[in-house]
RODO-2510 file (C-alpha; in nm, 4 decimals, decimal comma):
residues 489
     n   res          X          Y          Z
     1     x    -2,2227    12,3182    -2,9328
     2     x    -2,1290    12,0530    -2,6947
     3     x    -2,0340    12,1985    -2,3164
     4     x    -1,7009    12,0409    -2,2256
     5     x    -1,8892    12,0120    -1,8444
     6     x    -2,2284    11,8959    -1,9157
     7     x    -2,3518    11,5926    -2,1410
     8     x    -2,4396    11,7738    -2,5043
     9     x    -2,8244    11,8553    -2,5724
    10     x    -2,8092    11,6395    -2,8837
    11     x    -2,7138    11,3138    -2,7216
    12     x    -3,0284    11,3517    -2,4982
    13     x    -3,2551    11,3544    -2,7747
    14     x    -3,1207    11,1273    -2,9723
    15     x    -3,1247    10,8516    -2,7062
    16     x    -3,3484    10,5654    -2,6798
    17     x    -3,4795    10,5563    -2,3583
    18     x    -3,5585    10,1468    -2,3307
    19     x    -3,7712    10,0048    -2,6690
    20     x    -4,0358    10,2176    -2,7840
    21     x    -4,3777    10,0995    -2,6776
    22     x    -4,4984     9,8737    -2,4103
    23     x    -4,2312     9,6123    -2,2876
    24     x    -4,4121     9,4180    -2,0958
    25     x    -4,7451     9,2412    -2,2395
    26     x    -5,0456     9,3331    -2,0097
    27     x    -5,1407     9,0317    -1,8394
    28     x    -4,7682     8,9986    -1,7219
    29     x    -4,7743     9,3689    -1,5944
    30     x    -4,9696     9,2671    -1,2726
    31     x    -4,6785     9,0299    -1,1638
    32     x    -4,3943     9,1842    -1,2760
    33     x    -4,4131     9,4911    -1,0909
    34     x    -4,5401     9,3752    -0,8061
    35     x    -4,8567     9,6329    -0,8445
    36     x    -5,0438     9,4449    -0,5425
    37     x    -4,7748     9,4994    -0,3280
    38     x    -4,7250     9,8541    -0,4048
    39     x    -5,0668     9,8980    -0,4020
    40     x    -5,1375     9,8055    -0,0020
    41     x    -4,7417    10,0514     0,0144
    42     x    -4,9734    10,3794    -0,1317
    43     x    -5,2932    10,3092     0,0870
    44     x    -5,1398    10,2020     0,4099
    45     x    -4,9185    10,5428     0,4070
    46     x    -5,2236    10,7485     0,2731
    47     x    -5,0234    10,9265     0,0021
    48     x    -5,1995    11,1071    -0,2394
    49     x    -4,8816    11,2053    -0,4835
    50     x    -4,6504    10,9132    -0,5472
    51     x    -4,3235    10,9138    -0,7511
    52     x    -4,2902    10,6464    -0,9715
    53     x    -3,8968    10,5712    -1,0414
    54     x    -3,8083    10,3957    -1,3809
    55     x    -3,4544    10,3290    -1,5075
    56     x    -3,4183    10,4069    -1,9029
    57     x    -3,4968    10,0129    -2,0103
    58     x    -3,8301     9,9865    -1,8157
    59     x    -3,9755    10,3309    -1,8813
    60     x    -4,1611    10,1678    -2,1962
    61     x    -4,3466    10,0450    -1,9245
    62     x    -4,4273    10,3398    -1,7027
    63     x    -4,7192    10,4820    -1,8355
    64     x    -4,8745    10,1479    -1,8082
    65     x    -4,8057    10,0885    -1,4528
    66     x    -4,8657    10,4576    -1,3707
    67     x    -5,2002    10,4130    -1,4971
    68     x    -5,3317    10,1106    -1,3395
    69     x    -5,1519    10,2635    -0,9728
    70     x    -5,4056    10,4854    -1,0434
    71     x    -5,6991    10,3230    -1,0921
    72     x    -5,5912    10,1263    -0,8207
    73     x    -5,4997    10,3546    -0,5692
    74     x    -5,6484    10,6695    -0,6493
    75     x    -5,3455    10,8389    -0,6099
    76     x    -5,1976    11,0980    -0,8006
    77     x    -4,8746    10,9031    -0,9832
    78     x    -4,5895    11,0945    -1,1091
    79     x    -4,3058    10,8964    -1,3575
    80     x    -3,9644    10,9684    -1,2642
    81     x    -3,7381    10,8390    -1,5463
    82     x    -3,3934    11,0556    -1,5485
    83     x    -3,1590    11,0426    -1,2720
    84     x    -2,8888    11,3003    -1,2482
    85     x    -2,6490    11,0153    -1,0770
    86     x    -2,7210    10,6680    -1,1276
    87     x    -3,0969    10,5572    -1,1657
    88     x    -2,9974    10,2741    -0,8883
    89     x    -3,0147    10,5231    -0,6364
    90     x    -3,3571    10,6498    -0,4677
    91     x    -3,4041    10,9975    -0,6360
    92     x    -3,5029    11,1510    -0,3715
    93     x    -3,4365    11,4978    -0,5208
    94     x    -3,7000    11,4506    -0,7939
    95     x    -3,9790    11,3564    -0,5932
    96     x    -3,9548    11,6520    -0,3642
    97     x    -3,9964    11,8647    -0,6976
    98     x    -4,3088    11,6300    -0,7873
    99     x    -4,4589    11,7149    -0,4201
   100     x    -4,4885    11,3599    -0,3467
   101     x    -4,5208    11,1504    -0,0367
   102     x    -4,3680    10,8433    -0,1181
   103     x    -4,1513    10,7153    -0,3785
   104     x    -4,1775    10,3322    -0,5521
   105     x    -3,8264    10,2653    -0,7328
   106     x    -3,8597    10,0143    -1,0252
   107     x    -3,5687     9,7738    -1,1409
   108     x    -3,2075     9,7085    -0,9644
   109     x    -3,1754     9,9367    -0,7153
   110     x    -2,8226     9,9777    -0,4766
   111     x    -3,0350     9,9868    -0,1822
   112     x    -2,8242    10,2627    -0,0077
   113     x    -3,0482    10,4633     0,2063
   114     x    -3,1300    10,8244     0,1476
   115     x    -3,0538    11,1411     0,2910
   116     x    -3,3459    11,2552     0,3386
   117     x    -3,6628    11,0630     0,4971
   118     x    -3,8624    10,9764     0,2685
   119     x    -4,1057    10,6518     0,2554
   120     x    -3,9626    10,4177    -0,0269
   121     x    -4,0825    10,1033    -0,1859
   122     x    -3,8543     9,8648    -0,4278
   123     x    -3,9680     9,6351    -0,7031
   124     x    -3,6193     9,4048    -0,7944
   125     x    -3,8155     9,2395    -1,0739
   126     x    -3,8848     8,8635    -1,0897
   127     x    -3,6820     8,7215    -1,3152
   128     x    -3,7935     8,3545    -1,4240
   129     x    -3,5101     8,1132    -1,2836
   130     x    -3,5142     7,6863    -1,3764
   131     x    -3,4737     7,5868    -1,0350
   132     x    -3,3999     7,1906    -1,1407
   133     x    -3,0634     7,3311    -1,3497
   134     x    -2,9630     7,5452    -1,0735
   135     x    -3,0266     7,2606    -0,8198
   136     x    -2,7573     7,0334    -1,0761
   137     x    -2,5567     7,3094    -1,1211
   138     x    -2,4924     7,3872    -0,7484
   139     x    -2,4465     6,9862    -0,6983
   140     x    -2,1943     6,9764    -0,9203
   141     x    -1,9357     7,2507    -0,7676
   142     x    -2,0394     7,1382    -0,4638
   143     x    -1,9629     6,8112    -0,3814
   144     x    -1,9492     6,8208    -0,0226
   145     x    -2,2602     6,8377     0,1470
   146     x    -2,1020     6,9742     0,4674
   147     x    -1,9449     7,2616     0,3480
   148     x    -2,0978     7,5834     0,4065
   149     x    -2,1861     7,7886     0,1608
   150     x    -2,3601     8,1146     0,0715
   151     x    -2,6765     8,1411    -0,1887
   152     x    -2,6147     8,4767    -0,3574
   153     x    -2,8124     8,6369    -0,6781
   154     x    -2,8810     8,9192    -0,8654
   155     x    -3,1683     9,1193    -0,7549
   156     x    -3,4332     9,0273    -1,0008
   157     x    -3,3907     8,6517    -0,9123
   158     x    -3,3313     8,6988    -0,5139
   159     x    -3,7383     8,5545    -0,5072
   160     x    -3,6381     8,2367    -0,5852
   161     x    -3,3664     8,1859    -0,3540
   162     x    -3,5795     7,9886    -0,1154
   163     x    -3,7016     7,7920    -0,3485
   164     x    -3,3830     7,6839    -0,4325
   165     x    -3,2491     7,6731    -0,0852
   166     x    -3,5846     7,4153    -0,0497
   167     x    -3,4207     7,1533    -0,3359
   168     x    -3,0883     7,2015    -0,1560
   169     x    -3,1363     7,1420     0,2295
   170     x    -3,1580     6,7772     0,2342
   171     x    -2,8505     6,6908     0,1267
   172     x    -2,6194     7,0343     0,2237
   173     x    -2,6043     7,0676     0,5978
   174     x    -2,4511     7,4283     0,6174
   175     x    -2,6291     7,5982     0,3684
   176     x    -2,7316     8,0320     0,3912
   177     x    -2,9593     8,2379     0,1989
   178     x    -2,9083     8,5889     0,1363
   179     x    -3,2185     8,8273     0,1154
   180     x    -3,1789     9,2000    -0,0343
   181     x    -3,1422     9,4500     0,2097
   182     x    -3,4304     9,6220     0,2093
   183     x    -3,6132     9,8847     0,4587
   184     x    -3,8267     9,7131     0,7050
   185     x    -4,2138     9,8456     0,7144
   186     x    -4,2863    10,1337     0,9281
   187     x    -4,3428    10,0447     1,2804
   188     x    -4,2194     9,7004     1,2568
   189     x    -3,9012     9,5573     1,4377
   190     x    -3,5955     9,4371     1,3692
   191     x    -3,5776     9,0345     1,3400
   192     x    -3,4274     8,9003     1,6727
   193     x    -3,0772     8,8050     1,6091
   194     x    -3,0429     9,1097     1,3632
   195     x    -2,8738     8,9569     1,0558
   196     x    -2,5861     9,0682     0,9045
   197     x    -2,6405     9,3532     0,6535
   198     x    -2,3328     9,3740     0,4025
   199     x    -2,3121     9,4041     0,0316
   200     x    -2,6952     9,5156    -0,0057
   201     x    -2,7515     9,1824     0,1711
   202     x    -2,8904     9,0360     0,4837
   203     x    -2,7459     8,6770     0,5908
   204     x    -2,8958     8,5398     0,9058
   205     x    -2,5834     8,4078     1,0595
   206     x    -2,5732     8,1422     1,3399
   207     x    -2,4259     8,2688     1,6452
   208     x    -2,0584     8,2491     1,6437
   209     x    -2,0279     8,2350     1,2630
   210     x    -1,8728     8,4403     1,0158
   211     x    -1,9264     8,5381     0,6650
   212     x    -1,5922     8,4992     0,5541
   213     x    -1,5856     8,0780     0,6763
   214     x    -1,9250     8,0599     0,3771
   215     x    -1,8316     8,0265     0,0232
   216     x    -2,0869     8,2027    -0,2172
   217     x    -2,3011     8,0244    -0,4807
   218     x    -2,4500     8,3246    -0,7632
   219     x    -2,7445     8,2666    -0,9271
   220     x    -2,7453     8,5675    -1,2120
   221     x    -2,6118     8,7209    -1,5086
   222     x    -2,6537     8,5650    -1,8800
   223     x    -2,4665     8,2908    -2,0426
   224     x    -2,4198     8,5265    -2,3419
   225     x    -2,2253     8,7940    -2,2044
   226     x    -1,9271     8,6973    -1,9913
   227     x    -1,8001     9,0694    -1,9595
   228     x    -1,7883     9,1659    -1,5747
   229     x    -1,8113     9,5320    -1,6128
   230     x    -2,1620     9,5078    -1,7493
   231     x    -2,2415     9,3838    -1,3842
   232     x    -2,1382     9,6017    -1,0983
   233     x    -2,3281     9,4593    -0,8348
   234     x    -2,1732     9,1111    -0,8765
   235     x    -1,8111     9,2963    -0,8873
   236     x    -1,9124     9,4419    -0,5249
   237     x    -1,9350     9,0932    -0,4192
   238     x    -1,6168     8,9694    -0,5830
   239     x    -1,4099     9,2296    -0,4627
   240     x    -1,5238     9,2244    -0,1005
   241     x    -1,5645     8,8535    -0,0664
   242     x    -1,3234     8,6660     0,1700
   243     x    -1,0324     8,5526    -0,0557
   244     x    -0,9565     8,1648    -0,0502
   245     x    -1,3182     8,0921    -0,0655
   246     x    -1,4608     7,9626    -0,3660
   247     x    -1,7373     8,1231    -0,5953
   248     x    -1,9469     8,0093    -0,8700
   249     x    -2,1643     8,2108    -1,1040
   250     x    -2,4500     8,0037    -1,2454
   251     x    -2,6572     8,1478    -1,5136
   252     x    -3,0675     8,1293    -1,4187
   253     x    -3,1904     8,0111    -1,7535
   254     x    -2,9352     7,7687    -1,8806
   255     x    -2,7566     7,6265    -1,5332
   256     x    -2,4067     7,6977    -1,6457
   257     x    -2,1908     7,7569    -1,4425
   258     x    -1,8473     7,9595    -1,3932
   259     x    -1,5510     7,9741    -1,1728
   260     x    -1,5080     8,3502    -1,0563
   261     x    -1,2128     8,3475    -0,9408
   262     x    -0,9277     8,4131    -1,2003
   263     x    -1,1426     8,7524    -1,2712
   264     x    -1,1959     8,8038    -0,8855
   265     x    -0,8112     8,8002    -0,9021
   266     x    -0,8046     9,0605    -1,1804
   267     x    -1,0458     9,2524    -1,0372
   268     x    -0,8006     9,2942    -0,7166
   269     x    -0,4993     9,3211    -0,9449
   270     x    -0,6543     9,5976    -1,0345
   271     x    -0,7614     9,7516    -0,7324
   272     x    -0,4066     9,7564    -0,6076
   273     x    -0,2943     9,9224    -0,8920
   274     x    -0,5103    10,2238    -0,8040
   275     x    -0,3592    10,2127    -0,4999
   276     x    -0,0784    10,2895    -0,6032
   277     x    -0,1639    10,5581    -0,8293
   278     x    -0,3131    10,7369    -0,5503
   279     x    -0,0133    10,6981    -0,3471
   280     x     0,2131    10,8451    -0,6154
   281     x    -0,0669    11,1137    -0,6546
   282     x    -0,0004    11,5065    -0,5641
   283     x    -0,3653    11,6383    -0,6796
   284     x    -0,6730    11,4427    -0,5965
   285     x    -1,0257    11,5246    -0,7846
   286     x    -1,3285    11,4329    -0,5661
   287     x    -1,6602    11,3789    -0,7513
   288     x    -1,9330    11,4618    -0,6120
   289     x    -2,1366    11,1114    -0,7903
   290     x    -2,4861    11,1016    -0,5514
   291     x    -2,6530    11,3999    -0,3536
   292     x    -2,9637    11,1449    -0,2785
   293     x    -2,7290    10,8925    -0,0574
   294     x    -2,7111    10,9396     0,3902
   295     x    -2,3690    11,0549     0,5022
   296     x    -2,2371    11,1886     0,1383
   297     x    -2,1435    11,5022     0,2899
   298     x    -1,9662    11,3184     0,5591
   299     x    -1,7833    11,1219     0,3651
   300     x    -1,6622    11,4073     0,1479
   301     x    -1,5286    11,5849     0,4623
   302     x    -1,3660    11,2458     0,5557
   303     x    -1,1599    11,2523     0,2150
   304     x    -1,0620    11,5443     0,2026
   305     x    -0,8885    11,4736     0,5629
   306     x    -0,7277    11,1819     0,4358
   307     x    -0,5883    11,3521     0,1385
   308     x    -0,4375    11,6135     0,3517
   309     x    -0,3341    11,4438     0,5880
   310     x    -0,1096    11,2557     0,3226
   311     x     0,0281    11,6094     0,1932
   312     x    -0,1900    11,5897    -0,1297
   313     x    -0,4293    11,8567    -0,2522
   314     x    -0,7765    11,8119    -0,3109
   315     x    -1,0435    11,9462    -0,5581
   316     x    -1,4418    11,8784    -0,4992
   317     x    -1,5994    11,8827    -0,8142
   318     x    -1,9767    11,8038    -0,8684
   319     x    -2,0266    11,7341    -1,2926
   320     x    -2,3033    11,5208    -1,2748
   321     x    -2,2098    11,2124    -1,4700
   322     x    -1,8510    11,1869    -1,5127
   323     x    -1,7316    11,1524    -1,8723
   324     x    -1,4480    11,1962    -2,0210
   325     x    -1,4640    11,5386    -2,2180
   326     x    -1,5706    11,6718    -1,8489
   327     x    -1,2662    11,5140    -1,6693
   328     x    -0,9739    11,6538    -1,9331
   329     x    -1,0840    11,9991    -1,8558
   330     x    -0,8543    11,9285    -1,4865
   331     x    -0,5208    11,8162    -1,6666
   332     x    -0,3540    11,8935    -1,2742
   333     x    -0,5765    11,6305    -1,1205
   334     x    -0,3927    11,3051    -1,1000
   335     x    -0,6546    11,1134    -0,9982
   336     x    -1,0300    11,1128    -0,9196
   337     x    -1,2331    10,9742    -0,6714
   338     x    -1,5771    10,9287    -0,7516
   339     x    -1,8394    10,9487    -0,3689
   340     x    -2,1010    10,7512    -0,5297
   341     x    -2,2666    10,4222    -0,4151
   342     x    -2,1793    10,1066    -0,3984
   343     x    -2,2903    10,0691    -0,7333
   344     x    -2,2010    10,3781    -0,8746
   345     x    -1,8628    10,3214    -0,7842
   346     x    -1,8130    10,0233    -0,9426
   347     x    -1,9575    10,0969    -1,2785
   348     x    -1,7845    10,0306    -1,6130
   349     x    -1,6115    10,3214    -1,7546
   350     x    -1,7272    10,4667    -2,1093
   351     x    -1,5758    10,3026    -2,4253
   352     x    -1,3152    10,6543    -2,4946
   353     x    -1,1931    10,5749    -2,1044
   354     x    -1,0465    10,8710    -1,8894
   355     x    -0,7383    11,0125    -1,9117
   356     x    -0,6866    10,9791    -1,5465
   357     x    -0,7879    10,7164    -1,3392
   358     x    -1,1080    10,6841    -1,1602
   359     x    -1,0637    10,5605    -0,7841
   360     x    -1,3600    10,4379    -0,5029
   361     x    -1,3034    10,6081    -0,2061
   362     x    -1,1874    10,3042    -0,0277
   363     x    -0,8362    10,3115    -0,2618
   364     x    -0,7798    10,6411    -0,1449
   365     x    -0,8665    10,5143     0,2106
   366     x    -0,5600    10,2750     0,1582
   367     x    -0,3583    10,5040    -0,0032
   368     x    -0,3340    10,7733     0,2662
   369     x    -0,4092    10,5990     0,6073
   370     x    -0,0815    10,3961     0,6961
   371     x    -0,3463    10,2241     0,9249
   372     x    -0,5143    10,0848     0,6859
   373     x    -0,6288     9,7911     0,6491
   374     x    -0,7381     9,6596     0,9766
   375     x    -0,5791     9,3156     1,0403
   376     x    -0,8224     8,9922     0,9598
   377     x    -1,0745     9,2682     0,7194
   378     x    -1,0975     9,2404     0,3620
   379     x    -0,9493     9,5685     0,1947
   380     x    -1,1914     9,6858    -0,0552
   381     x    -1,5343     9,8226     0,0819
   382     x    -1,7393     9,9435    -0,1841
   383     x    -1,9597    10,1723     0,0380
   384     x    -1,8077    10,5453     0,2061
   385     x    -2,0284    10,4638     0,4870
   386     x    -1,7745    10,1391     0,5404
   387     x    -1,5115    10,4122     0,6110
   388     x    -1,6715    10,6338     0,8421
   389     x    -1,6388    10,6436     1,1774
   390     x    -1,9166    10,4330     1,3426
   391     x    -1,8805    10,1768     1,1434
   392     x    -1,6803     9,8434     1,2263
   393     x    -1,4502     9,9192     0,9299
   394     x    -1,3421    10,2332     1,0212
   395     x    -0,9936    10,3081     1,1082
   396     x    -0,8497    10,6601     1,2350
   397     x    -0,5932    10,8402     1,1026
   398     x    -0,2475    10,7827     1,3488
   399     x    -0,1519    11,0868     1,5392
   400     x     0,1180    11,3160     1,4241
   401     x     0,3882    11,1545     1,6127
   402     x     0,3304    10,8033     1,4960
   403     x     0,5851    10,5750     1,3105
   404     x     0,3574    10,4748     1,0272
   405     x     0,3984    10,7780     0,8738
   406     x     0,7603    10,7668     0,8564
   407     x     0,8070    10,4021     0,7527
   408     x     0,9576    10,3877     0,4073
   409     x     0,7602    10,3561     0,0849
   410     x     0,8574    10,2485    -0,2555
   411     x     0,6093    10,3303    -0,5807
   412     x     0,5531    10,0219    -0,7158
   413     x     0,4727    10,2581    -1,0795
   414     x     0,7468    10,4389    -1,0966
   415     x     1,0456    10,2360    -0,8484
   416     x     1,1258    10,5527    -0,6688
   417     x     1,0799    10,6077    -0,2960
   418     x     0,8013    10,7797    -0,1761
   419     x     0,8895    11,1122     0,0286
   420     x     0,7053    11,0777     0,4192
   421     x     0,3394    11,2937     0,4081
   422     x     0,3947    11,6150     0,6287
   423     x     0,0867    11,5486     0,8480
   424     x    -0,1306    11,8534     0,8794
   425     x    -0,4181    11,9101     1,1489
   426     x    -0,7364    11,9814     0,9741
   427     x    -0,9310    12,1803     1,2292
   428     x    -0,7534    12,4606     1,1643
   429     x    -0,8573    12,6674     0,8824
   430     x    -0,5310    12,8811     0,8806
   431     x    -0,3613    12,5704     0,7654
   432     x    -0,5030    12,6418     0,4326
   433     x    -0,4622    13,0122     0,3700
   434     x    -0,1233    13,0174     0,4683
   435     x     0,2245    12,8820     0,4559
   436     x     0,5438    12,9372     0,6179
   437     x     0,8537    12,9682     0,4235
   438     x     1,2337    12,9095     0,5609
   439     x     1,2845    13,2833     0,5598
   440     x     0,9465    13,3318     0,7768
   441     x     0,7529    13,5155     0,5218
   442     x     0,4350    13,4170     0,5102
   443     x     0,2366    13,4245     0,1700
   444     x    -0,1235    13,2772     0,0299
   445     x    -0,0736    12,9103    -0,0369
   446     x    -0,2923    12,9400    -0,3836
   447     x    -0,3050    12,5676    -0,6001
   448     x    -0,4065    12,7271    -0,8643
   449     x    -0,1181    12,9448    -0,8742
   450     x     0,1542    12,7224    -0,7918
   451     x     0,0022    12,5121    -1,0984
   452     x     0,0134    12,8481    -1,3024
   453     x     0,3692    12,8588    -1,2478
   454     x     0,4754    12,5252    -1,3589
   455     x     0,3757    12,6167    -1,6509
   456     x     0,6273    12,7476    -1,9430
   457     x     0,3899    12,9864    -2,1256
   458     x     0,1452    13,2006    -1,8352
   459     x    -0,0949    13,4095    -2,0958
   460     x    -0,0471    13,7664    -2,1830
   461     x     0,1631    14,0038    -1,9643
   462     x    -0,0261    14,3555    -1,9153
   463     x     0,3150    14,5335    -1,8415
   464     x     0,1089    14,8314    -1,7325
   465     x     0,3336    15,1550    -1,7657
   466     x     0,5749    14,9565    -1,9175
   467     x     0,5224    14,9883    -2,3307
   468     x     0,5412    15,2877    -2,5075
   469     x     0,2288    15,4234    -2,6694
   470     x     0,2003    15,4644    -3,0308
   471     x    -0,0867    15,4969    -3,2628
   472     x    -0,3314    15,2434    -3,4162
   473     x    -0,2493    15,0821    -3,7836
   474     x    -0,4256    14,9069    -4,0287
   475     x    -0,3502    14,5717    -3,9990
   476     x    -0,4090    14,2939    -4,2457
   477     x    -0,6944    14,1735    -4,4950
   478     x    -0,8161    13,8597    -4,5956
   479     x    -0,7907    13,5244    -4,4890
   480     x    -0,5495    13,3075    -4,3265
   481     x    -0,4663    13,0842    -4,6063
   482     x    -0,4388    13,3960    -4,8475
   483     x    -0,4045    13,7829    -4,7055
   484     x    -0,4665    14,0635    -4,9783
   485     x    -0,0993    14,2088    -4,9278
   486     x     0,0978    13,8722    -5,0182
   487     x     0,0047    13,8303    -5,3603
   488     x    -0,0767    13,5555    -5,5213
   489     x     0,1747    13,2233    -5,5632
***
């Protein structure tokens, strides 16, 4: 029988974990995962257990790879190929099980670092790009050769960027390329100016430039599908890129190319519209999406500030996976706000969708910090680490006595004005065990109670002392549809 809070049994076995058999053919193998590379990674760190991580369409692979890794290597290789999160994040969890040393994640990866120290290794892919139809493509939309602009792409074609960048330089004066993010070697040092790191990305800006003056050139996707939810990583970049500045898509293998911003603008539309769900909001569900990601725990304190501070009440819930059937079993919860990664965050929804909405944690951010956004900073981070304080995009909650909390707020849902949060300190853990009422009684604030009595029907009464006591009786036979005492009609 299916569990209403975990993913049923059956579904696991009856899903197809990439294509059965080898995907890659054998002289390609070499190349494709990058096997040299990770190679020199296992001997220069002197690990004898490795943990090999595989999302579900490559593990047809990962016996291969495991195998030559090693013959290779001589270390001991262990296949990790089922995440309890998303399989973009480092599963950090797993290999401490395995006993390994080091951990070599295969396929698109979110690049968020992990909580715990671990040595990590990532093979993107290399993705075969035509670097002539790019070169037209990018030509094309970009007339003006002194414009600056920003090469972008999709992880698995991020090795070609130079390449590309090499075609391009001649004639485009102003022109950036983006690397992926990834950890610098052990005992090496940072690049001198340190680049700016920012949507999984490093961009080695000039001094006195800005990210927001570049507009963004995309080498990625597929010509086939044009559906933007099957890509979360490029929605990170649409969401959080500077609006005004244009961005094209171009497809690797055919050198199409696409204006992104009608569904940039949809993307937003939507955005806001969470917003304002949150705002009109009284419960607030926070999933616990990633347990492998640096400052998780963090960030779930930091929510759960926010939402009091705005007078809502907050759940923590940790389901694994959200899906649906695990989500309706909290009809209170209003909304949800999933602390996964960047990626996580932003991935599409199951075909059934949820009966509540599904937030980021930076739409709650906006929804219960007046403050927020900072002036001249684009609203939607896709990262909780954005939010926390440290970082540039962090903004503090105004004290008590502030006017943003009083100024006047109209739900753009429902058209009715928004009553003023009763700001509550959250360092004092009376605040939640107790609440005073006008007649200075003080009783257990319980939200499960207060829910309970909402509710017209409460379940069975006991009334204890309170019914008189009589003897047992037969009661009646049969079935529903045809008891032996009402004859037959």
């Amino acid at each position: 029988m299916e569990s209403t809070f975990s993913s049923p049994a059956e579904a696991a076995l009856q899903r197809e974990a990439g294509s059965p058999g080898q995907l890659t053919p054998p002289e390609d193998l070499h190349r494709v995962y990058e096997l040299e590379r990770v190679a020199e990674f296992v001997r220069d760190l002197g690990c004898q257990r490795v943990a090999l991580q595989f999302p579900d369409q490559l593990l047809g692979d990962a016996g291969a790879v495991a195998a030559r890794l090693e013959g290779t290597t001589g270390s001991k290789m262990f296949i990790l190929g089922d995440t309890a999160y998303g399989s973009c994040c480092v599963d950090v969890l797993g290999a401490e099980q395995a006993g390994a040393q080091a951990l070599v994640h295969f396929g698109p990866a979110c690049l968020s670092p992990p909580a715990r120290p671990l040595p990590v290794a990532f093979v993107l892919g290399q993705r075969s790009v035509q670097l002539e139809l790019c070169a037209k493509a990018f030509e094309a939309q970009n007339p003006d050769g002194k414009a600056p602009v920003v090469l972008l792409s999709e992880p698995a074609c991020a090795h070609a960027l130079e390449a590309l960048a090499t075609l391009l330089r001649p004639r485009y004066l102003d022109l950036l390329v983006s690397s992926p993010a990834l950890p610098l070697p052990v005992g090496s040092c940072s690049p001198e100016p340190e680049p700016l790191e920012r949507f999984g990305r490093r961009f080695p800006l000039a001094p006195g430039r800005c990210l927001e003056e570049y507009g963004a050139f995309y080498v990625g996707g597929s010509a086939a599908s044009a559906d933007l939810d099957l890509d979360p990583d490029l929605s990170r970049l649409l969401l959080g890129w500077a609006p005004g500045q244009p961005f094209f898509t171009c497809c690797p293998d055919t050198g199409q190319t696409q204006d992104e911003g009608v569904r940039a603008g949809r993307l937003k539309a939507r955005r806001h519209y969470l917003v304002e769900r949150a705002k009109d909001a009284r419960v607030v569900g926070l999933l616990a999406g990633t347990l492998g990601v640096a400052q998780h725990r963090e960030a779930l304190a930091h929510l759960r500030n926010l939402a009091q501070a705005a007078g809502k009440r907050s759940y923590v819930l940790a389901l694994g996976r959200p899906t649906p059937p695990k989500l309706a079993n909290f009809p209170e919860v209003d909304v949800f706000v999933l602390l996964a990664c960047p990626l996580g965050a932003l991935a599409p929804q199951p075909s059934g969708g949820f009966f509540r909405p599904v937030l980021a944690p930076c739409e709650l951010e906006a929804a219960c910090n007046p403050a927020w956004p900072p002036a001249g900073l684009a609203p939607h981070l896709t990262h909780y680490a954005d939010l926390l304080p440290g970082s540039p995009f962090h903004v503090p909650l105004p004290p008590p006595d502030s006017e943003l909390w009083d100024t006047p707020d109209v739900s753009l849902i429902t058209g009715e004005l928004r009553p003023p949060p009763v700001w509550k300190p959250s360092d004092d853990p009376g605040c939640l065990a107790l609440t005073l009422r006008p007649q200075l009684e003080l009783a257990e604030s319980s939200p499960a109670a207060l829910y309970l009595s909402s509710r017209s029907w409460q379940g069975l009464q006991p009334r204890l002392g309170q019914t008189p006591v009589t003897g047992a009786v037969s009661g009646r036979r049969g079935i529903a549809i045809a008891y032996e005492d009402e004859g037959s009609s």
